[in-house]
Every structure is written in C-alpha cells, then in structure tokens.
C-alpha positions in Angstrom: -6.1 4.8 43.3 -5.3 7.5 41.2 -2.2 8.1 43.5 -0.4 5.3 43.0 0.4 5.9 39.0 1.3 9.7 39.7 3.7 8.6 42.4 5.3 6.1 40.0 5.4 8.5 37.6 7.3 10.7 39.2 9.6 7.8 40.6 10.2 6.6 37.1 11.0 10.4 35.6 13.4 10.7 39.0 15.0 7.5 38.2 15.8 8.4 35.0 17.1 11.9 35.3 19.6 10.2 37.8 22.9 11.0 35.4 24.5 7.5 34.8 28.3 7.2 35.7 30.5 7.3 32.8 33.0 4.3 31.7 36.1 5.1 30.8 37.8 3.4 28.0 39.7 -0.2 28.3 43.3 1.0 27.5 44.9 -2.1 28.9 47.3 -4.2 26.4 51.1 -4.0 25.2 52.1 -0.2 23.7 54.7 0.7 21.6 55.6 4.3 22.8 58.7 6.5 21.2 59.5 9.7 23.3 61.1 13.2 22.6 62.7 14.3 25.8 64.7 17.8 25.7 67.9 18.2 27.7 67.9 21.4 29.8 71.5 21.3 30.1 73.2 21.1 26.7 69.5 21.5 24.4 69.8 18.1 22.5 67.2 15.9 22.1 66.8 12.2 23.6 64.8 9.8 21.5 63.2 6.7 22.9 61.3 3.7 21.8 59.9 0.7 23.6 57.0 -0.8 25.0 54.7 -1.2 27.8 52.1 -3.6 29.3 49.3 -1.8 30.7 46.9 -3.3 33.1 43.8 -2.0 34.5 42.1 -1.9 36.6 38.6 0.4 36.9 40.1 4.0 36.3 43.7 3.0 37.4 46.2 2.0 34.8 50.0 0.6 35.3 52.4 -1.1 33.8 56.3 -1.0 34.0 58.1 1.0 30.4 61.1 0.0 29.1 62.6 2.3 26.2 65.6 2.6 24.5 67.9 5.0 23.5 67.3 5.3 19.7 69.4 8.7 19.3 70.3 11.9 21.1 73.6 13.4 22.4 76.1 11.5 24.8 74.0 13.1 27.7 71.1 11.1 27.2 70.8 7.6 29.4 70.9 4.2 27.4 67.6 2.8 29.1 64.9 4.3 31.0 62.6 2.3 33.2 60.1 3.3 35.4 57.2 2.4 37.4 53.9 3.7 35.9 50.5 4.6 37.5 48.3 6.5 36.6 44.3 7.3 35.7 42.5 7.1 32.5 39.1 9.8 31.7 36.0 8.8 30.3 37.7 10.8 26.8 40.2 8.5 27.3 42.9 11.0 28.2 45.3 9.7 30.6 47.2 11.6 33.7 49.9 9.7 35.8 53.4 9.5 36.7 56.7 7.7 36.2 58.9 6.7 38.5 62.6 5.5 38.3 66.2 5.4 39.1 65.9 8.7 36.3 63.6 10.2 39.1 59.7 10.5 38.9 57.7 12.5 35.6 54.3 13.4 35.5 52.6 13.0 31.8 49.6 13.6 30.6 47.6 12.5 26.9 45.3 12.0 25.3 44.2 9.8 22.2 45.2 11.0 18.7 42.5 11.9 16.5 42.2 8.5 14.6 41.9 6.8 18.2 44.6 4.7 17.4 47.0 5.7 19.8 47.8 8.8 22.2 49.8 11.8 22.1 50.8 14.1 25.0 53.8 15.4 27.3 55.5 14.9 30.3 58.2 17.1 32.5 60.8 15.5 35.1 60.7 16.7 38.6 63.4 15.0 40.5 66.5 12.7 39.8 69.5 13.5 37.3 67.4 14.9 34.8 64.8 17.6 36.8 64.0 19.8 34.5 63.4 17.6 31.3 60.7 17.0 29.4 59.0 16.5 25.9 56.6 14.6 24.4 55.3 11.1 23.8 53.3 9.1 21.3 52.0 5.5 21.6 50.3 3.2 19.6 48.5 -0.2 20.7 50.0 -3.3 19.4 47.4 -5.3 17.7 47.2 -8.8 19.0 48.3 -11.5 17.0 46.3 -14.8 17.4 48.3 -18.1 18.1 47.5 -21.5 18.3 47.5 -23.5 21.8 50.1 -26.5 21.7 46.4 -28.0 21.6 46.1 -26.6 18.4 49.0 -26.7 16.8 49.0 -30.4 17.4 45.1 -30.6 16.0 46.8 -28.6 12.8 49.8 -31.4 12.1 47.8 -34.3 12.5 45.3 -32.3 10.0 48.1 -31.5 7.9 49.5 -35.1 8.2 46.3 -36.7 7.0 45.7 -34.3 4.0 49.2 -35.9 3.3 48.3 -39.0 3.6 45.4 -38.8 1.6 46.6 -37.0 -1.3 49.5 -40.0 -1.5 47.2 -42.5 -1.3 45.2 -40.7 -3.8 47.9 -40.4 -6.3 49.2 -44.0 -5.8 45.3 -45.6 -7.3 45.3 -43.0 -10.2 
C-alpha cells in the first residue's frame, strides 16, 4: 500500500519537471513597415513605406508587402513586392525571407523595446539589387471597429426614432 503514493509521487514530480513548449507570440494583422535599403552601387539610400497582411499560422508567418518609394536616388525601384514567409520565436523575433521580381532578401527582427512594433535588417542576395540591404521598422495597425450593414441599419432606425421623438416632443410643449 505504501507503494502506490511513492510511485505517484514520483510520477507527479516527473510530470511536472517535463519543460512545457513555449508559444510564440500572435503577430498576425495589417503592418505598416518603412524600410532603409542602401544602394551598393552609387551609396544612396532607398526609402519605403507600405503595408502588410500577416497571417499565421503556428510558428509560420506570411503575407505579401507592398511598399512604396517615398525617396532615394533615381536608382531606386518605384514599388517593391514580394512574397513573405517566414518564422516567428517565442521572444517574438522574426527570421524569413522575401521574395520578388527585386530577387529574394533574408531579414531578421525583433520587437522594439515598447513591443509595439519591430526593428531589424535585411540584405539582398539575388536579382538587380544583390548586394543591398538596410533596415526595417514596423508597427501594427490598430484595428478600428466598424459596424455590420446589420448595425449600421440598427443605428439609423435608432437615430430615426430619437428624431421622431424629440419632434413629437417639441410639437405638445
């Protein structure tokens, strides 16, 4: 008899020195991100701005950017698009790559100190501009809440009585 509550003892302090697995962060959601990329060739600077969708899914993040040439010398490309995927760490730090008709960069970030966005750096290995690179920042775009076309219709008819009320109101005074 005595057994029994050593073995489960020793089951229970097994069971619970069993390191659980760790979850990484849900980074999913629309990003604004604004890039720095350098220029081997002629040394200027290429600054973009855009946004992203992210999806994930477990560990696995993608999402398809599209950013815009904000300034930089004639060198620099008017758009870059690219196909993202990538992994995100339990830190939240993200590794992946990007590839496009620009060719394919690898980046790597992680979140700022605030946690309100992420910060890292990424080089190009192949296409018309192997050999760039530079740095990112992005920032989550906070969602804004809507009303269904349920709702909205719930809101005029609302509205619409109020009206009618206060008229009706005012006409016996």
């Amino acid at each position: 008899m005595a057994r029994l509550p050593v073995f489960a003892t020793v089951l229970l302090t097994l069971g619970l020195a069993v390191p659980a697995t760790a979850q990484v962060p849900d980074v999913s959601g629309t990003w604004n991100i604004t890039t720095n990329a350098d220029l081997p060739a002629d040394g200027g600077t290429c600054v973009f701005s855009g946004k992203v969708m992210i999806e994930q899914m477990g560990a696995s993040i993608s999402g398809s950017p599209v950013l815009k040439l904000v300034s930089g010398p004639a060198a620099c490309p008017p758009l870059m698009m690219a196909s993202l995927t990538g992994t995100v760490d339990e830190k939240g730090c993200i590794d992946g790559m990007l590839s496009g008709p620009l060719g394919t960069s690898y980046f790597n970030g992680c979140p700022d100190e605030g946690g309100d966005g992420w910060s890292g750096d990424f080089a190009n290995e192949t296409g018309p501009y192997a050999g760039a690179g530079g740095t990112f920042m992005a920032a989550l775009v906070a969602d804004i809440p809507t009303l269904s076309a349920v709702g909205l219709t719930a809101l005029m008819v609302l509205i619409l009585a109020i009206g009618g009320w206060l008229l009706r109101r005012r006409a016996v005074v």
